[in-house]
C-alpha positions in Angstrom: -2.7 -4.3 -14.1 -1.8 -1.3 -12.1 1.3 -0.1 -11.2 3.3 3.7 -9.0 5.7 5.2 -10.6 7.9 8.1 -8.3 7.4 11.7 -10.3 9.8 14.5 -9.4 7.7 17.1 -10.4 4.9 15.9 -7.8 7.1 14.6 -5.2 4.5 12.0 -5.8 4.0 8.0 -6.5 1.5 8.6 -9.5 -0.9 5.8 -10.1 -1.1 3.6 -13.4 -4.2 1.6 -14.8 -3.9 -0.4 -17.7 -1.2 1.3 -19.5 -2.2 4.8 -19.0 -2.4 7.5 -15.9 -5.2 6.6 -13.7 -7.5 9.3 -14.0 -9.9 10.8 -10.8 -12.8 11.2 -11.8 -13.7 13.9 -9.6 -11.0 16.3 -9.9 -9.4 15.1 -13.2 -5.9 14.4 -12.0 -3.7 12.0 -11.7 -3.6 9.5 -8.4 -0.7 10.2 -6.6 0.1 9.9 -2.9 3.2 10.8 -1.1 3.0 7.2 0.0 2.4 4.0 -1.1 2.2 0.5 1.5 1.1 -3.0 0.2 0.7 -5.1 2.8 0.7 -8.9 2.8 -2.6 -10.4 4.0 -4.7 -13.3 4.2 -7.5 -13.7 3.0 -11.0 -15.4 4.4 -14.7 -15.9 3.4 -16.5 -13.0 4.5 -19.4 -12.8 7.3 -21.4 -10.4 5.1 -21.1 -12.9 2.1 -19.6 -15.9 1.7 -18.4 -15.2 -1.4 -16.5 -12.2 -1.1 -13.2 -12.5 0.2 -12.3 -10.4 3.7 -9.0 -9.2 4.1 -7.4 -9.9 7.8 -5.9 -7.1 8.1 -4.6 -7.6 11.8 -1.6 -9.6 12.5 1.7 -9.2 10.9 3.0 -10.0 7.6 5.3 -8.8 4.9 5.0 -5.1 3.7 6.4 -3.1 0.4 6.8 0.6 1.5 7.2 3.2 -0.9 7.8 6.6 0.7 9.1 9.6 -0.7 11.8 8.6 -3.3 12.4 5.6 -1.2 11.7 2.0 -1.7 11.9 -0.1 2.1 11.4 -3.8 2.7 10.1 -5.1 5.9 7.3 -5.9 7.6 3.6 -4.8 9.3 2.2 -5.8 12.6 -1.0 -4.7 13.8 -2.5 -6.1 17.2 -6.5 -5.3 15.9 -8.5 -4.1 13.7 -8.9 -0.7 15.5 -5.5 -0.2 16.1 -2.6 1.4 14.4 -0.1 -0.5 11.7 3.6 -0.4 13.0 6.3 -0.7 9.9 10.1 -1.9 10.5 12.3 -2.2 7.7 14.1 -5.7 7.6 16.8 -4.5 9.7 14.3 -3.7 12.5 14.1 0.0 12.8 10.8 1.6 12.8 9.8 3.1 9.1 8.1 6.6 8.7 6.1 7.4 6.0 6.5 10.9 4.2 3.8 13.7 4.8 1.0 13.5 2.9 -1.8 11.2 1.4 -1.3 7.1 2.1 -2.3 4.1 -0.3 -2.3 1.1 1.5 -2.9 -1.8 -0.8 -3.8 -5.3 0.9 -2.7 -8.7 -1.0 -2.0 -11.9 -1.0 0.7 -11.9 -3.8 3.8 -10.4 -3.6 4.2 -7.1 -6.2 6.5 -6.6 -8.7 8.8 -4.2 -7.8 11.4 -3.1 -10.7 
């Protein structure tokens, strides 16, 4: 189980991991990113190995969109896998992400969002 929580301090969505701050290993800090996208995929037997899974990440689907203190509902489209993801909200207008680092998360189940 893994989970963002928004930090004022940080201006950041830290990352959680099994009831306690994930941890980089590297530096020793929390995860945090300034944005957070989980994107709604499907999900097919991989080239490399059948049994892996391979996420299509071209398409459209739905997307969760955590940016800054915001939370925004909407959806993803993407016309290949070399090109750019486009965001809308569910009223349409074109979503911009805060500056700073990204998580995109790919799924097939909806998150949780409290």
């Amino acid at each position: 189980d893994s989970w963002w929580q928004w930090d004022d301090t940080s201006r950041m969505w830290l990352r959680f991991q099994h009831n306690r701050p994930h941890i980089d290993k590297d530096t020793g800090y929390q995860i945090g990113r300034s944005s957070v996208v989980i994107l709604k995929v499907n999900y097919v037997k991989s080239g490399a190995d059948v049994r892996s899974p391979e996420a299509v990440s071209h398409g459209h689907g739905e997307a969760w969109i955590l940016t800054g203190r915001d939370y925004i509902h909407g959806g993803w489209s993407r016309n290949g896998p070399d090109d750019s993801w486009h965001f809308l909200d569910d009223r349409g207008n074109p979503v911009r992400l805060a500056s700073g680092p990204v998580y995109i998360g790919l799924t097939d189940v909806p998150p949780l969002i409290e």
